[in-house]
C-alpha positions, 0 to 999 in steps of 0.5 A, a space after each residue: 638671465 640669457 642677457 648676461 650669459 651673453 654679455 659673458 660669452 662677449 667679454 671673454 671673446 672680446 678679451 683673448 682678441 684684446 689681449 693679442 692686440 694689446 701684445 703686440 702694441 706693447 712689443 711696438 712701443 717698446 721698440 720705439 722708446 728712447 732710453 730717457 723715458 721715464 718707465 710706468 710701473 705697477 706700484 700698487 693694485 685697488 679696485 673702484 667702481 670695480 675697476 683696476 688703476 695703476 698707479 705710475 712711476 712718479 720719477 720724471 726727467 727735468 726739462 723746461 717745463 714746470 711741476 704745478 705741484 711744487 712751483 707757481 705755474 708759468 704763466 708769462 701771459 697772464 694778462 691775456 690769461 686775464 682778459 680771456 677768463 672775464 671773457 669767458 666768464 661774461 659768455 657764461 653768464 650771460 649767454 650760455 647759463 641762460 640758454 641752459 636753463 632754457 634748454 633744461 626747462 624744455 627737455 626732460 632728464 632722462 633726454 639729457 642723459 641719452 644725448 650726453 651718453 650718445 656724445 660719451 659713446 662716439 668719443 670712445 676712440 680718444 679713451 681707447 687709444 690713450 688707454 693703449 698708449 699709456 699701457 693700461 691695457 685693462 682700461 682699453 679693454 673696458 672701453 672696447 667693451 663698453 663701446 660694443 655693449 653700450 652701441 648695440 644693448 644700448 641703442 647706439 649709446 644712448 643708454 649705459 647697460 655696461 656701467 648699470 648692468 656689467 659694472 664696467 665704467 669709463 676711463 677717461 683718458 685724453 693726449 694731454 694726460 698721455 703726454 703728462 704720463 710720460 713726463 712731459 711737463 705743463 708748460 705756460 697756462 693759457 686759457 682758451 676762448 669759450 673753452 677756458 683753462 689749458 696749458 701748452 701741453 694740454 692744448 697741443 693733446 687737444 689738436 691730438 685728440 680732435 683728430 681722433 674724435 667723429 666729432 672735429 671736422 678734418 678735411 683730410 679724415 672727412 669720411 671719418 667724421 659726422 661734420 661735414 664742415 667746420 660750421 656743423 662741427 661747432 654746432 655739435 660740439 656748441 650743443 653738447 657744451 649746452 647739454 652737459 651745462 644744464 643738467 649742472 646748473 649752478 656748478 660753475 657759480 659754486 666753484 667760482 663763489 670763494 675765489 677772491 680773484 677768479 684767475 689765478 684761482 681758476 688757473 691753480 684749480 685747474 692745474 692741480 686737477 690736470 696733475 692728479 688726472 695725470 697720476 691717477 
């Protein structure tokens, strides 16, 4: 009991010191906007998993980028597009499916879970800042939340005492959804190596984001990130890719088991999830 009055006298604390923050971020973004861009407006208020989302304005202005909604995606290298997903499907099944299953064999569930709630806490400042600039100010305010409830009562993350016991769940947010949110198209398809589908605008959010995550090795931020260089930023970032994969064996062979031809089914899939995230 005397851990939930506190947890209550934090959220208040946390949110009048927010809510200021939040004020004066939107009075700077405002003053920063042209007048073409399109205007997110609340349409409609429902709860999920005690959360409150906003739905955003679905007008956007026309530009050289495509609607994966209502047109075929661009997709001007779809030959590359096609030689990287055999690629990349290859490296899947037989290099990290394998290694998956030997790391699951070898490590207990609830180990999994710790290092992937760690690796989910550390990158709370790409959620939080993209929170703020798409104005859902509620959303950051979840995260920040989360993250000083979830590093302290939570070991340094390797437990969710915020999502268990205060009903206060993520919101992932990343540039690329920031980008679309503002009516910025998907631009050509293009599918990364290891990393699989993107598009120009989502590849771009990911150079955004890699500046923002401990986890990217950056030179000039170096002080800022856990790798000390590029090699043991792969290494971490390799080692969560294998962590998340093994406690979701067998995902990826469900998904790809009706595609009569994996790209393009792999490419419509990913751009159809990329513009519902982006709309949510």
């Amino acid at each position: 009991m005397l851990k939930f009055n506190i947890f209550i006298k934090w959220r208040i604390v946390i949110k009048k010191g927010f809510y200021i923050l939040a004020l004066f971020i939107v009075l700077l973004i405002s003053g920063c906007a042209t007048k073409n861009r399109p205007t997110p407006s609340i349409e409609t208020e429902h709860t999920e998993n005690n959360t409150t989302k906003y739905a955003e304005d679905t007008d956007s202005f026309e530009d050289e980028f495509s609607d994966t909604q209502t047109k075929e995606p661009l997709d001007p290298l779809s030959s590359y597009n096609r030689a990287m997903t055999t690629f990349n499907d290859t490296i899947f099944v037989y290099a990290l499916n394998p290694l998956s299953k030997a790391y699951n064999a070898s490590t207990p569930d609830i180990m999994r879970e710790s290092i992937s709630n760690f690796m989910h806490n550390l990158l709370f400042p790409i959620r939080f800042t993209n929170n703020l600039l798409q104005g859902k100010f509620q959303n950051a305010s979840d995260e920040l939340e989360r993250f000083i409830v979830n590093s302290t009562v939570g070991i340094a993350g390797l437990f969710d005492p915020a999502g268990t016991y205060m009903s206060i769940y993520p919101h992932n947010e990343d540039f690329g959804q920031t980008l679309g949110y503002y009516g910025i198209g998907s631009g050509f398809h293009i599918v990364l190596p290891f990393l699989g589908p993107s598009n120009v605008r989502d590849s771009l959010g990911l150079v955004a984001d890699g500046y923002l995550s401990p986890l990217i090795y950056q030179s000039s931020l170096a002080r800022y990130k856990l790798p000390k260089n590029y090699f043991q930023s792969i290494a971490i970032v390799g080692f969560d890719i294998v962590n998340k994969n093994a406690s979701h064996l067998g995902a990826y062979e469900s998904l790809k088991k009706d595609a009569v031809d994996l790209y393009p089914y792999l490419r419509d899939f990913y751009e159809t999830k990329r513009q519902t995230d982006i709309e949510e």
